[in-house]
Every structure is written in structure tokens, then in C-alpha cells.
C-alpha positions as CSV (number, residue, x, y, z in Angstrom):
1,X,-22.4,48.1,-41.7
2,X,-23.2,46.7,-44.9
3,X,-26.6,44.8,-45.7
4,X,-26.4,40.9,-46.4
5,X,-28.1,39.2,-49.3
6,X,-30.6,38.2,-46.6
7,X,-32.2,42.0,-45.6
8,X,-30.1,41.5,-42.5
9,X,-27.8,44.3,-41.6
10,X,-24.4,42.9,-40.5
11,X,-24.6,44.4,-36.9
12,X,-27.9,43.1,-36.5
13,X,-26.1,39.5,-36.9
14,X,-23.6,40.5,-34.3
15,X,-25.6,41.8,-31.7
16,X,-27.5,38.1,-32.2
17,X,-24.5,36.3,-31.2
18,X,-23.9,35.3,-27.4
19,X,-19.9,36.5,-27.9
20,X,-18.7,39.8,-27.3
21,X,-17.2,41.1,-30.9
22,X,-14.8,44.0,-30.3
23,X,-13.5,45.5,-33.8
24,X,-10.5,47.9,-33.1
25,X,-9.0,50.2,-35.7
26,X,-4.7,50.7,-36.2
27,X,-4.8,53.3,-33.8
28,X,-5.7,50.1,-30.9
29,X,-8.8,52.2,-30.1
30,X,-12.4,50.4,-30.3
31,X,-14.3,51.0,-33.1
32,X,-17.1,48.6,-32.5
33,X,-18.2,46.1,-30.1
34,X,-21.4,43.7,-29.7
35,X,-24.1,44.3,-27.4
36,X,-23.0,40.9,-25.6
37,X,-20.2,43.4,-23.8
38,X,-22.4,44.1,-21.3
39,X,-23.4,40.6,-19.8
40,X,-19.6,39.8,-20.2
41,X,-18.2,42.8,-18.6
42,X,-20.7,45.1,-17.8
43,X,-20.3,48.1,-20.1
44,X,-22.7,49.7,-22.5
45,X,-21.4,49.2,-26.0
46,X,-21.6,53.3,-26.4
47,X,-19.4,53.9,-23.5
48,X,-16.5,52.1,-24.7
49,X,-15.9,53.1,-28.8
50,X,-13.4,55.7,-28.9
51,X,-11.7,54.5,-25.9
52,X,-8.1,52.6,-26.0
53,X,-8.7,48.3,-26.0
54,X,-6.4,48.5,-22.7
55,X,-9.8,49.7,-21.2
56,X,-11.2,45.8,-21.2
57,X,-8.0,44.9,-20.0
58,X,-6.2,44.5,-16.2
59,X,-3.7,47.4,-15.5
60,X,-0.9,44.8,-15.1
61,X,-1.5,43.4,-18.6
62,X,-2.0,47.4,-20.2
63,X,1.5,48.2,-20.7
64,X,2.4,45.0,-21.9
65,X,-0.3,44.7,-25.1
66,X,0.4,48.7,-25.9
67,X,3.8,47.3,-27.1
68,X,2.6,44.2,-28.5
69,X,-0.3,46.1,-30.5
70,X,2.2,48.7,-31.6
71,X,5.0,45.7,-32.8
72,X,2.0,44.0,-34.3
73,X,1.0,46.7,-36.6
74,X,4.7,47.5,-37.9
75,X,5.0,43.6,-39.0
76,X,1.8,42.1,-39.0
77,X,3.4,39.0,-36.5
78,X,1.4,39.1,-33.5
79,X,1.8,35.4,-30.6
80,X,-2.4,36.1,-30.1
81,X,-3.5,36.5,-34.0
82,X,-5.1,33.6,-35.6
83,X,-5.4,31.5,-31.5
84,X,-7.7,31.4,-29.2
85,X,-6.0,32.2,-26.3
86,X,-7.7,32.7,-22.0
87,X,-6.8,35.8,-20.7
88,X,-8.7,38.0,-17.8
89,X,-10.5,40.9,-18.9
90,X,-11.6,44.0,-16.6
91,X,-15.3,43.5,-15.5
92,X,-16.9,47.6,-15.0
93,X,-17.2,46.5,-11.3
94,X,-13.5,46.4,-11.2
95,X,-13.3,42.4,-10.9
96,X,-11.6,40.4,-13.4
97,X,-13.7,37.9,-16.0
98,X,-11.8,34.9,-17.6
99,X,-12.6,34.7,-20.6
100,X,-11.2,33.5,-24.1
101,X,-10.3,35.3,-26.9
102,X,-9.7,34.7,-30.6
103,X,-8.2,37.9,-32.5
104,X,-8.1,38.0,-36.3
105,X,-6.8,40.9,-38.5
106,X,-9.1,42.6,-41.0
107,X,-7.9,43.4,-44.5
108,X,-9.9,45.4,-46.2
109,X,-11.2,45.4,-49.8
110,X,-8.8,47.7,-52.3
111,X,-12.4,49.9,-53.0
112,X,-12.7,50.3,-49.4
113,X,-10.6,53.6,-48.8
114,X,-12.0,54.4,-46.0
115,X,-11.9,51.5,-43.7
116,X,-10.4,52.1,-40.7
117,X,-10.8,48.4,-39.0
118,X,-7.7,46.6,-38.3
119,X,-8.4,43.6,-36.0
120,X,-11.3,41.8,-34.4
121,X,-11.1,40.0,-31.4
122,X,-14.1,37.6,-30.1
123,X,-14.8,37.3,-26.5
124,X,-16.6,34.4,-25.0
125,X,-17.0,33.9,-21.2
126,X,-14.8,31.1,-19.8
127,X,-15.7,30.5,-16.6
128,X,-18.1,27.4,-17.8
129,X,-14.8,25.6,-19.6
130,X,-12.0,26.3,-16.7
131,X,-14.9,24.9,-14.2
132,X,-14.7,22.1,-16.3
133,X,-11.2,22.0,-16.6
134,X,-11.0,22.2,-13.1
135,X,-13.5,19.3,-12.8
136,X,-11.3,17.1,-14.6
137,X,-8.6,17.9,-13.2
138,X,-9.5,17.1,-9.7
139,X,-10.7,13.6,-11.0
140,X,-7.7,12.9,-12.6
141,X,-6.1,14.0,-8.7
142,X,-8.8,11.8,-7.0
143,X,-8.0,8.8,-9.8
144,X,-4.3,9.3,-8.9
145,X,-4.4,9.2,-5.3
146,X,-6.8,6.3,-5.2
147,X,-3.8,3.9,-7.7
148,X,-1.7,5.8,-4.9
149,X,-3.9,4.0,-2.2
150,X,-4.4,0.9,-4.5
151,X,-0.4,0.9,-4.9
152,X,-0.3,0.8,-0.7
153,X,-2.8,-2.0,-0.2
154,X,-0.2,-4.6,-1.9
155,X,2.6,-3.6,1.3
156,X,2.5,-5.9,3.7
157,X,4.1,-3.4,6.5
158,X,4.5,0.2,6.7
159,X,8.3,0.6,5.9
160,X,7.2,-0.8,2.5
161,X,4.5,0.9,2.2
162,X,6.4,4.4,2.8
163,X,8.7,3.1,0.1
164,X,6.3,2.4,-1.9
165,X,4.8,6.1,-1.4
166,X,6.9,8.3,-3.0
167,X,7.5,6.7,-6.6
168,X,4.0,6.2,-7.1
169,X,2.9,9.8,-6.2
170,X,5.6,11.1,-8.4
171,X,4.2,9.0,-11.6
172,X,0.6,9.4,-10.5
173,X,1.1,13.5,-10.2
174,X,3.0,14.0,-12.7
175,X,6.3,15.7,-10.5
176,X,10.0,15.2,-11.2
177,X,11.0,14.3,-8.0
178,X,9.9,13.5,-4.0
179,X,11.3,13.5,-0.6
180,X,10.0,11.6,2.8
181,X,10.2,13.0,6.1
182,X,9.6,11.0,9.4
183,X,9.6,12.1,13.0
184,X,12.1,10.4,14.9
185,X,12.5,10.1,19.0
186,X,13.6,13.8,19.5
187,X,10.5,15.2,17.8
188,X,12.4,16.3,15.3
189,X,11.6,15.7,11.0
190,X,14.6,13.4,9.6
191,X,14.9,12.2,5.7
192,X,13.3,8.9,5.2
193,X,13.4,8.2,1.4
194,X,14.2,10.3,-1.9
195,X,12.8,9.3,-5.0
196,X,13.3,11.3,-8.6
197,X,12.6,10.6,-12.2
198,X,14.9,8.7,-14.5
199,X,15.3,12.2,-16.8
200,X,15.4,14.6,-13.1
201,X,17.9,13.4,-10.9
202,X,18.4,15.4,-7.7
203,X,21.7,14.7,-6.3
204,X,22.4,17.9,-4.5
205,X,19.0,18.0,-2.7
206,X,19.3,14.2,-1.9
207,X,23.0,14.4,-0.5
208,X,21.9,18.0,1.2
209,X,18.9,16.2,2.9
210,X,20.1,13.1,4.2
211,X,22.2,14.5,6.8
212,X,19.3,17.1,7.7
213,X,16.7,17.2,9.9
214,X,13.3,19.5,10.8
215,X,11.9,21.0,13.8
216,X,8.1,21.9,13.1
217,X,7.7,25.1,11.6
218,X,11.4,25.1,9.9
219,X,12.1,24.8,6.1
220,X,8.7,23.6,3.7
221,X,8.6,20.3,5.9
222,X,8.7,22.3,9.0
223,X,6.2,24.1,7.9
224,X,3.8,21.7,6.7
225,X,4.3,19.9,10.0
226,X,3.4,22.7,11.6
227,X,0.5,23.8,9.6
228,X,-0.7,20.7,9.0
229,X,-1.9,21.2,5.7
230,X,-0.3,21.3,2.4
231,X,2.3,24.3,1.6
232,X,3.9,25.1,-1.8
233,X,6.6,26.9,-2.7
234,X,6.4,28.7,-6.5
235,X,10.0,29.7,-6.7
236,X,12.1,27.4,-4.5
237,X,15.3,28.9,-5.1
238,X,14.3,32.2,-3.2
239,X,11.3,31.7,-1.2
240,X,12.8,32.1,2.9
241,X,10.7,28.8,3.9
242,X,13.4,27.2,1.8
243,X,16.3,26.3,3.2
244,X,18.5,24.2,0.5
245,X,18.9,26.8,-2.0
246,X,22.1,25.6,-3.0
247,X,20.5,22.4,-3.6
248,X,17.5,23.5,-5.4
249,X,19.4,25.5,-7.8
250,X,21.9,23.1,-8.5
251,X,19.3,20.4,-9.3
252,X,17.1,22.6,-11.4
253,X,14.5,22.6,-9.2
254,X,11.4,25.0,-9.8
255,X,8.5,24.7,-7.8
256,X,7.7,22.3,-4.5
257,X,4.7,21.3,-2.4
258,X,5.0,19.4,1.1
259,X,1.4,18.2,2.6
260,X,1.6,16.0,6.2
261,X,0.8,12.6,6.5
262,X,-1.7,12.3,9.5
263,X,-3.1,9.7,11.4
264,X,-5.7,11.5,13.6
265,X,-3.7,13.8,15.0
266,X,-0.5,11.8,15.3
267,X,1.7,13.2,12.4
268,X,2.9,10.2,10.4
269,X,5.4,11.9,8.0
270,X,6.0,14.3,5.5
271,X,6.0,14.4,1.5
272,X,7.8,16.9,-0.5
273,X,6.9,16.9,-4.6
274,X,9.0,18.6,-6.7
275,X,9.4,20.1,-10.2
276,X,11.6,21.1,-12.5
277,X,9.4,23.3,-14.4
278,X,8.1,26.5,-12.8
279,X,4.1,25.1,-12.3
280,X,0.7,26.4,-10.9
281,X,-0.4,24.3,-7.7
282,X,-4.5,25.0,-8.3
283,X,-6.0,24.7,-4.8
284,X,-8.1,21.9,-6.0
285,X,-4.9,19.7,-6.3
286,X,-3.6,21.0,-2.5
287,X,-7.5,20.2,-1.5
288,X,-6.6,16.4,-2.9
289,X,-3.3,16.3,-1.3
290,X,-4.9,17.2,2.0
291,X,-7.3,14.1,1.8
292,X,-4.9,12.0,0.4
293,X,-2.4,12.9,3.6
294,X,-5.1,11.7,5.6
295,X,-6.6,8.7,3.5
296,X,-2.6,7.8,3.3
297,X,-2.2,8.3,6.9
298,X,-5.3,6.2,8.0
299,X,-4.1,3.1,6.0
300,X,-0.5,3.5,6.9
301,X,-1.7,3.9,10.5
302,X,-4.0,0.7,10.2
303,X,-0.9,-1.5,8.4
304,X,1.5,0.0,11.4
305,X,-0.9,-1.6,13.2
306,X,-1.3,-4.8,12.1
307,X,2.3,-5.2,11.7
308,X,2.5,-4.5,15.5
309,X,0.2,-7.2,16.1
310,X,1.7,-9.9,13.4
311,X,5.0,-9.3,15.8
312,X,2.9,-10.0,18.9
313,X,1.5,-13.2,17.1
314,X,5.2,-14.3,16.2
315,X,6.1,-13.7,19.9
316,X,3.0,-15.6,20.9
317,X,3.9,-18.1,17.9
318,X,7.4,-18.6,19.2
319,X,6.6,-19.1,22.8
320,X,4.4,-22.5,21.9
321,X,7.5,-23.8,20.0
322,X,10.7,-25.0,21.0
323,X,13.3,-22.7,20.0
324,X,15.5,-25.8,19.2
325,X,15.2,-29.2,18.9
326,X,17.5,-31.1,22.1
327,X,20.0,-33.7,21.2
328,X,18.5,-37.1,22.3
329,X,21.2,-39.7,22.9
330,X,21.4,-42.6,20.0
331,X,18.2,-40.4,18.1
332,X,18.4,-38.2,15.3
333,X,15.5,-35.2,15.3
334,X,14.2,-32.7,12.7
335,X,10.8,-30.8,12.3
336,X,9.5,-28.4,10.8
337,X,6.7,-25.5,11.3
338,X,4.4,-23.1,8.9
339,X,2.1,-20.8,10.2
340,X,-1.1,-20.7,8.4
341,X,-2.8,-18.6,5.6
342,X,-2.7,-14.6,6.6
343,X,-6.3,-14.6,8.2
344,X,-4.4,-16.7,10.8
345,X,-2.1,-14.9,13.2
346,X,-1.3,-17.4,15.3
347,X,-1.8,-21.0,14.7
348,X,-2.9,-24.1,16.6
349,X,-0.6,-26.4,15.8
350,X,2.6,-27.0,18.3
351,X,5.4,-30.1,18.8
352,X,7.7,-30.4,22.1
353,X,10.3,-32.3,23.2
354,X,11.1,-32.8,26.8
355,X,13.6,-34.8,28.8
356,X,12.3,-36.9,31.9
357,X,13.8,-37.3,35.1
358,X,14.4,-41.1,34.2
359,X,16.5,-40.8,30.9
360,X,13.4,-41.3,28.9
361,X,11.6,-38.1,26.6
362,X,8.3,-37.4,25.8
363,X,7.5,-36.4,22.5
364,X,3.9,-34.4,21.7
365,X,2.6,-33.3,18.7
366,X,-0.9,-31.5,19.0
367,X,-3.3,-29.5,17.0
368,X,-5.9,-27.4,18.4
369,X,-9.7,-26.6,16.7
370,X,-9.0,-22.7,15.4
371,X,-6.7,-20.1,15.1
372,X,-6.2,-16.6,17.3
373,X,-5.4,-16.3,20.8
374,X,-8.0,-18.2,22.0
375,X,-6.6,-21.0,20.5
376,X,-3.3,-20.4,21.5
377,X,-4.6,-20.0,25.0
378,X,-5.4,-23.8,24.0
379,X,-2.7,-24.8,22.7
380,X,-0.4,-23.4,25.7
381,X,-2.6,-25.5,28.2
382,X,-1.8,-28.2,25.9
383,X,1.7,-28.0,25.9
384,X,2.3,-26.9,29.3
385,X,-0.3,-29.8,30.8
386,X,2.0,-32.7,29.1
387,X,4.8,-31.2,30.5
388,X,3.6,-31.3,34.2
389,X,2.5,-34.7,33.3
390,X,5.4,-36.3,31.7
391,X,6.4,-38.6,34.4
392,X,3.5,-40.8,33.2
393,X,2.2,-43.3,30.2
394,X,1.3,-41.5,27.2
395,X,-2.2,-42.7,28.1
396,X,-1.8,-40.8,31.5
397,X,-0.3,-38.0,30.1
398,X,-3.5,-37.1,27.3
399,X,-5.8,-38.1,29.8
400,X,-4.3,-35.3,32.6
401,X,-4.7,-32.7,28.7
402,X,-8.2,-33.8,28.4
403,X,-8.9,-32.6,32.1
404,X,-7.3,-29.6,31.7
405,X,-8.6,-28.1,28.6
406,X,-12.2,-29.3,29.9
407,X,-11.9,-27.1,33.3
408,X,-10.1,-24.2,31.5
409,X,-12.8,-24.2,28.7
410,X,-15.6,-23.9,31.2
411,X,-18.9,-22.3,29.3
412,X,-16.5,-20.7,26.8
413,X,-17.2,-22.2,22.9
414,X,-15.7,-26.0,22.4
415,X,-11.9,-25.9,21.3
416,X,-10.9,-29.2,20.9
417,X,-7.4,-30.8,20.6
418,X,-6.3,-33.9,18.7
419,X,-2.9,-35.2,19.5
420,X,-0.2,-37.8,19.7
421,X,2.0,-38.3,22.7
422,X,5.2,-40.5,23.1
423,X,7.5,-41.8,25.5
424,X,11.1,-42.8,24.4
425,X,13.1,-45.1,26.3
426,X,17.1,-46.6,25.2
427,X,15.9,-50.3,23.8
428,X,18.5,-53.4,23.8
429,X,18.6,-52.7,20.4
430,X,17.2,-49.2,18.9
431,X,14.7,-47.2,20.5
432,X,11.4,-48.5,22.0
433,X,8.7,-45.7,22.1
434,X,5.3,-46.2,23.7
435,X,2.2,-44.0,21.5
436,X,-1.0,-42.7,22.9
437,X,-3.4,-41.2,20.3
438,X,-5.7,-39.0,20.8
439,X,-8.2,-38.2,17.4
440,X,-4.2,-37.1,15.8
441,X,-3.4,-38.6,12.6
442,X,-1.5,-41.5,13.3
443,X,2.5,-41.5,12.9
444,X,4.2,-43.2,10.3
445,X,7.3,-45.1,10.7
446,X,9.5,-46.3,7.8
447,X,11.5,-49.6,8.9
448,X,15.4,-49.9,7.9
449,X,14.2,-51.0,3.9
450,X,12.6,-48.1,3.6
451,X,9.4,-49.3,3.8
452,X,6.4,-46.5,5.4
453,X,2.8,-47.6,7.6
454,X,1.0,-46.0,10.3
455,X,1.2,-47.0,13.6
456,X,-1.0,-46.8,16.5
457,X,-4.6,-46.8,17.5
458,X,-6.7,-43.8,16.6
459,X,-8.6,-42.1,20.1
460,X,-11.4,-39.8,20.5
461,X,-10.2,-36.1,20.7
462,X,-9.5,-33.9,23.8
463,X,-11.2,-31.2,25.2
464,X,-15.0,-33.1,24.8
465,X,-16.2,-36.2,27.4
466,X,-13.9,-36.4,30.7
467,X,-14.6,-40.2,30.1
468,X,-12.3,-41.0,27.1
469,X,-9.8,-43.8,27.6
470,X,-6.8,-43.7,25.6
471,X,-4.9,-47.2,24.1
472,X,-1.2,-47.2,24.1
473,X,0.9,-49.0,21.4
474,X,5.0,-50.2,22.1
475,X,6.7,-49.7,19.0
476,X,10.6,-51.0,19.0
477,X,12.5,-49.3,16.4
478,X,15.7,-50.9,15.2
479,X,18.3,-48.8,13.6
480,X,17.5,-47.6,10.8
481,X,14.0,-46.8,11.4
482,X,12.7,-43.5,11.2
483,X,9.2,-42.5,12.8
484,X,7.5,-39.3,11.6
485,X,5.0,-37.6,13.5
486,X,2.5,-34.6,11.5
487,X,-0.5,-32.4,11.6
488,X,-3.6,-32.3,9.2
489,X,-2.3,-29.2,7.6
490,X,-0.2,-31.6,6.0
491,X,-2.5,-34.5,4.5
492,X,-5.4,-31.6,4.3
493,X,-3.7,-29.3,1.9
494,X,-5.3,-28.7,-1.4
495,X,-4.3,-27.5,-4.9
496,X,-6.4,-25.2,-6.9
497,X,-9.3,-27.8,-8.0
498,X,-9.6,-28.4,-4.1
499,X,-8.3,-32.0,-4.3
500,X,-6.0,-32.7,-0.9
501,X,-2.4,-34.0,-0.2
502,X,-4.1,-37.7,1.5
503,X,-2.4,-40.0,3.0
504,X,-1.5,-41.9,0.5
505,X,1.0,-39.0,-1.2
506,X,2.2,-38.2,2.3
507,X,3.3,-42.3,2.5
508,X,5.0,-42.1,-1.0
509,X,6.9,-38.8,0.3
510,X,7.9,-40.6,3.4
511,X,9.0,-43.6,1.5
512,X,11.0,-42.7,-0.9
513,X,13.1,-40.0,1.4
514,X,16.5,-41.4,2.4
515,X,16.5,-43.9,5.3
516,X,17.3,-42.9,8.6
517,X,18.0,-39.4,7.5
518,X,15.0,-37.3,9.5
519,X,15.9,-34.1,7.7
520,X,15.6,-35.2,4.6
521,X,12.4,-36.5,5.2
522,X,10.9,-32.9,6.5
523,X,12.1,-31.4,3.9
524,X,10.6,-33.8,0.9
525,X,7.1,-33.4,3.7
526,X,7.6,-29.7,3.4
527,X,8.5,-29.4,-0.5
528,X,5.4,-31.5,-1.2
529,X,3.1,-30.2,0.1
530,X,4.1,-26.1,-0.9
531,X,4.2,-28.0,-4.5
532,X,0.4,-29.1,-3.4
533,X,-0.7,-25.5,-2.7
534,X,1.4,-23.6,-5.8
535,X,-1.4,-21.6,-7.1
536,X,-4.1,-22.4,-5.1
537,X,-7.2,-20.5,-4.3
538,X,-7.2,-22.3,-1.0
539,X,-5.6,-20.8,2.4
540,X,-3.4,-23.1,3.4
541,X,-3.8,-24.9,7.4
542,X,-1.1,-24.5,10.1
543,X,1.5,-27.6,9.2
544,X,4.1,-29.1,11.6
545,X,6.4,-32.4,10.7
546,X,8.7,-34.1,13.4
547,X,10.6,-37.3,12.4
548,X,12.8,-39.0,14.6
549,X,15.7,-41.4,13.5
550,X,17.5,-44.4,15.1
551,X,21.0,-43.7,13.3
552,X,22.0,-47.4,11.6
């Protein structure tokens, strides 16, 4: 080696650098290499000059460069020359090294006769940069699966949720296509859901699946069911696991991974991802697919669930309602009901309408103090109390509620109940109603000119002192009339800036709806008050709206 301008021989400089500089000559043998060789690979620089370059290299990879060397020195066009490219080299210990390497060719000076260098290559360990890589990559798998998760949260059930699933992975993961499996009744995997790319439609594979289904340990769903972790498939067109070659092949399908969906142990469904392009799956990203099964799986479980218990609550819900309002001789009924915001399952609020054995009806609108089953307990009491009580005076009939809900409430925390109760009888002329109040907003009734005021006297609550009296008010009602009974979800509900419906709006609604016409006014109640909470940060309170109408 030549000295530099500096004193410093030019393989002193080379054995300073951390890389490992092979120089081979046209002949592919090595004609130099750095000290560095040995913490890379583990050879003394003396043992390997003289020897063929395919000596650093894995046998699989020999045969291969001893062409490529021997096509780049006839033309000088080489894929490696001029890039820095990772390749495994062959560690003395027999183990392979990843490393990467940058070859250049040497052209040497015309006064130079006797150089016999033809191309360097530079060898730097890359195990530091694929940990790396590796690194990022299993972020970018963890960021995906939590926007998968994130994705999930805005599904109000499961079935959506499922649908949700597969599109999201797809984009998130970067695959072509996806496939759902569920277990059905007869323990056995059926298709659920197929989702592809706009640019990798998969006809065959979704017409071939939909009529298929999996027992565990058949085909890649099969056999992630019954492995229970994620499998892939590198060539899906012959791997045995596979059973839709057809399929595959006609789609242009290349590589596939299926990873369960668990809930504890209680398998939830499978996901196959698929790809056009032939792809590594790096066990980091099956590691990520594991969790994700199970983080999936947890939250699906949890909304499956919930959704479980929001049909109980509707049951529950139902059961306090009448399924359908009676037809009341000469009287014209509507009314309407919305549960609550979705912290509330079930709400408080309830309206009945019973016949008594007289010809006359009772008519009860209540409210009860919460939400939940405890309150519904409350509100069944309620209901079920006027009913056994009906033969009575309003007065009678709130007075035999109040003694109920104070022996069934016992040391249990205070769940008190406002209502209204009425008693309709046929009048000479219209209807005449007698109206017992008990801490309820008072009724309004609208006379034949359309003109709305409350009625009634306001009375203490029920539920608290076994004492409370209760004053009744006759009303008659001419024909014409309309009398329109509500719950403080109603006058209570509040826009963004927290200002509520009052009174006074609820008296303009009621006024200005058509006379005598008791669905009309519900539905002017009802659009009011939604208009009231559109866009509000405020959960809204249970509502329910009766009206009752003597036709003219």
C-alpha cells in the first residue's frame, strides 16, 4: 500500500476503520481485507487472502454470486455495484451475520501495470439497524392495532364492530384483502364478512368461502382455531393447510395469515389477511396480531356484553310501558316515550292507561328519582300499585303508591316518585277528569280556542312522609279540548349553553299545535325538545308526553 501525504500508510487507515474492507482481485479471490474481519466474522485477516470471496458467504448464496462475479467482470453491469445492499455473511463459527455491504469497482491508474484489484466491498455489521428496523416496525403494528381498537370503540354492538374489523385491519396493515370467520351452533367456523381493496378484488375466494365452513384444525382458519395463535401461509397456492387453491390462484393471491379472536378462552372468531404480493410475516408482526386477537377479543367480548344487557334493559323498558295505547270511547290518545342518555339503561319515567270496572279510566303518568333497576323496581311498584288501586279517587289512588313505595323501600337509599293520576268519566257534554298531583309537573290543557294553562294543585312527592294528603281538582273538558300530561325530561332539557326547555316554551309548543288533534301535539312536544338538545354537551333525561283529546 501506498504512503499518504500524511506519513500514514493506506492500510494503516483501513485497519483504523470499524468496517470490514475486503479488496478482491478479477479472479473473485481476496486479495486484502481489514482487520475489522475478525470482530465481524471471526477470521484472521491472514487466513482468508488467497481464498475464493464465496468463503464469507452462505453455501446457498455461493453458487449464485460465482455466476454473478463471473457476468460482472465480462460487462462490468453488476445489480450490487455502486448499492448498499443486507445480505448474511458466514460467521467462522458457522452462524450467519447480517450485515450490509457496499461493493465498488477499482480502476486502476494506466502506470499501474501491475494492479491486480478489481472490486472492494465494505462490510459493516447490521444487526444494530435491522433491531431498529424491527423496532419501528413493531410500533407502527402496535400504532395500527390500537386505530384498530380506537376504530372498535365508536360500534355500538358487536355485529358492527365485526364489520367494522376487517377494513380497518386491512388499511392499518397494509394487506390486500381479509376474511371473518365465526363459530356457529355446530361448532363449526362459517364465513362472516369479506373485505378487499379497491385495486385487489377477490371474487373467487369470496364466492368460494361463503358457502364454506371450518371444523378446528382444517384449512388456515381451522388451524388457527385450533392452535390458537396466529398461522401464516407464504405460498398459498400450494401450502396443504390451504384448501381454496382454485380461489387463491385465480385472485392472485400470494401470501395469508389467520390469528383467532379470543375472549378468555372462548374463541370469538377468526381473521384471515391476505396479500397479493409474495411478503415476509416477521414474528414481531404475528407477536402483535396475537395481542391484538386478544385486546380485540376482550373489547368485542365486553360490547357483546353490554349489548346483551341493553336488550335486557329494553325488555325491562318495555314491560313498564303499555305496548299500545286502548281506544277510550268519545277520547282521542297519543304519547310518546325516550329513554334517556346512554349512561341510562333503563329509565324512570312510565304512563298507563287502564279501564275500570265502572266505564271510567285512570290515567298515571310518573317519574321516579334515578335510573337502573333499582329504579325500575320503583317504577314497577308504581305502576302496578295504581292499578290495584284504581277503583278509587286519584287522591286514594297516590296515597295507596306513597304506602307502597315506603314499605318496599324499607332501609334501602330514598327513591322518590312524583306523579299525576287521573280518573276519566263520560261528562253531559265532553269528558270530566278528576286530577290528583303528586310533586309532577302539573298538566296542561288547551281549551277549544286553542288557548294552553296548567291545571291542578301541585302535592308533595311519594315515597317520603306516610302523612301527605293529596288535593283533587274536577276539570270538565268540552270538545275540543285537549289535556296533555308530561315528565321533567321534557321542561328540563338543555341546549349546549345549559339553558332548559321551561315551561314557558313547552306552553307555546302546546299552543300553537292543532286543536284537538293529540298527535300532533306529541309530535311538536317531541320535535322541540330534540331541537333543544341538537348539539348539546348535556345527557338528555328520560321524556314521556301523553295528551288526550275530546274530538269536537
Amino acid at each position: 500500500m501506498p504512503e499518504l501525504n500524511s506519513g500514514l500508510s493506506a492500510a494503516a487507515l483501513l485497519a483504523a476503520l470499524p468496517d470490514t474492507v475486503v479488496v478482491a482481485d478479477g479472479e473473485g479471490r481476496i486479495a486484502y481485507v481489514s482487520p475489522a474481519v475478525t470482530a465481524l466474522l471471526g477470521h484472521q485477516p491472514a487466513d482468508l487472502v488467497g481464498k475464493p470471496l464465496q468463503v464469507l458467504m452462505p453455501e446457498r448464496l455461493r453458487r449464485g454470486h460465482g455466476e454473478g462475479f463471473s457476468r460482472y467482470r465480462a460487462t462490468g453491469e453488476g445489480k450490487l455495484v455502486g448499492a448498499t445492499t443486507q445480505v448474511p455473511a458466514l460467521h467462522a463459527a458457522g452462524h450467519e451475520v447480517a450485515a450490509d455491504l457496499t461493493l465498488s469497482r477499482l480502476t486502476p491508474a494506466p502506470e499501474d501495470t501491475d494492479q491486480d484489484a478489481f472490486v472492494v466491498g465494505v462490510l459493516r455489521d447490521a444487526s444494530t439497524t435491522i433491531l431498529l428496523e424491527r423496532q419501528f416496525e413493531v410500533s407502527r403494528y402496535l400504532a395500527a392495532t390500537l386505530r384498530v381498537t380506537a376504530a372498535l370503540t365508536e360500534a355500538h354492538d358487536a355485529d358492527l364492530a365485526f364489520h367494522q374489523l376487517l377494513p380497518t385491519l386491512c388499511t392499518e396493515l397494509d394487506w390486500d384483502a381479509a376474511m371473518l370467520w365465526q363459530p356457529d351452533e355446530r361448532g363449526r367456523l362459517v364465513h362472516a364478512g369479506t373485505w378487499s381493496a379497491p385495486d385487489a378484488p377477490v371474487p373467487s375466494l369470496g364466492a368460494d368461502s361463503a358457502g364454506r365452513s371450518f371444523r378446528r384444525g382444517e384449512g388456515l382458519p381451522g388451524h388457527a382455531w385450533q392452535r390458537r395463535v396466529p398461522v401464516v401461509v407464504e405460498d398459498l397456492t400450494s401450502d396443504p393447510r390451504v384448501v381454496r387453491h382454485q380461489a387463491v390462484r385465480a385472485d392472485g393471491l400470494s401470501t395469508g395469515v389467520a390469528f383467532p379472536v379470543l375472549h378468555g378462552d372462548e374463541l370469538l372468531a377468526v381473521c384471515e389477511l391476505f396479500s397479493t404480493d409474495s411478503r415476509p410475516v416477521p414474528p414481531e408482526l404475528l407477536e402483535v396480531l396475537a395481542h391484538a386477537g386478544r385486546q380485540i377479543g376482550q373489547f368485542l367480548g365486553r360490547l357483546r356484553a353490554e349489548s346483551d344487557v341493553r336488550e335486557l334493559a329494553d325488555t325491562l323498558q318495555r314491560s313498564l310501558l303499555p305496548s299500545h295505547l286502548p281506544a277510550i270511547p268519545g277520547v282521542r290518545l297519543a304519547a310518546r316515550y325516550r329513554a334517556g342518555g346512554e349512561s341510562a339503561l333503563v329509565g324512570g319515567d312510565t304512563y298507563d292507561v287502564t279501564p275500570l270496572p265502572d266505564g271510567r279510566w285512570m290515567v298515571l303518568i310518573a317519574d321516579v328519582c334515578g335510573t337502573g333497576a333499582e329504579a325500575a323496581a320503583v317504577t314497577a311498584v308504581t305502576r302496578h300499585t295504581a292499578r290495584a288501586a284504581a277503583t278509587g279517587s286519584p287522591a286514594e289512588i297516590l296515597r295507596a303508591v306513597n304506602a307502597a313505595l315506603l314499605h318496599e323501600q324499607g332501609t334501602a337509599p330514598l327513591r322518590f316518585v312524583t306523579a299525576c293520576c287521573l280518573v276519566l268519566e263520560p261528562a253531559a257534554r265532553g269528558l270530566r277528569v278528576r286530577l290528583g298531583v303528586a310533586g309532577h309537573p302539573l298538566p296542561l290543557v288547551t281549551d277549544p280556542d286553542g288557548d294552553a294553562r296548567p291545571v291542578g294543585t301541585a302535592g308533595r312527592p311519594l315515597g317520603i312522609d306516610a302523612d301527605v294528603e293529596f288535593t283533587e281538582t274536577v276539570l270538565e273538558l268540552p270538545p275540543g279540548s285537549t289535556l296533555v300530561l308530561y315528565t321533567d325530561g321534557v321542561t328540563e332539557a338543555r341546549d349546549d349553553a345549559g339553558q332548559q326547555f321551561g315551561e314557558d316554551a313547552l306552553l307555546r309548543v302546546v299552543a300553537g299545535a292543532p286543536v284537538a288533534d293529540p298527535e300532533a301535539v306529541v309530535a311538536a312536544v317531541s320535535a322541540a325538545v330534540e331541537a333543544q338538545l341538537a348539539g348539546s354537551r348535556h345527557e338528555p333525561d328520560d321524556l314521556a308526553v301523553l295528551a288526550l283529546a275530546v274530538p269536537r
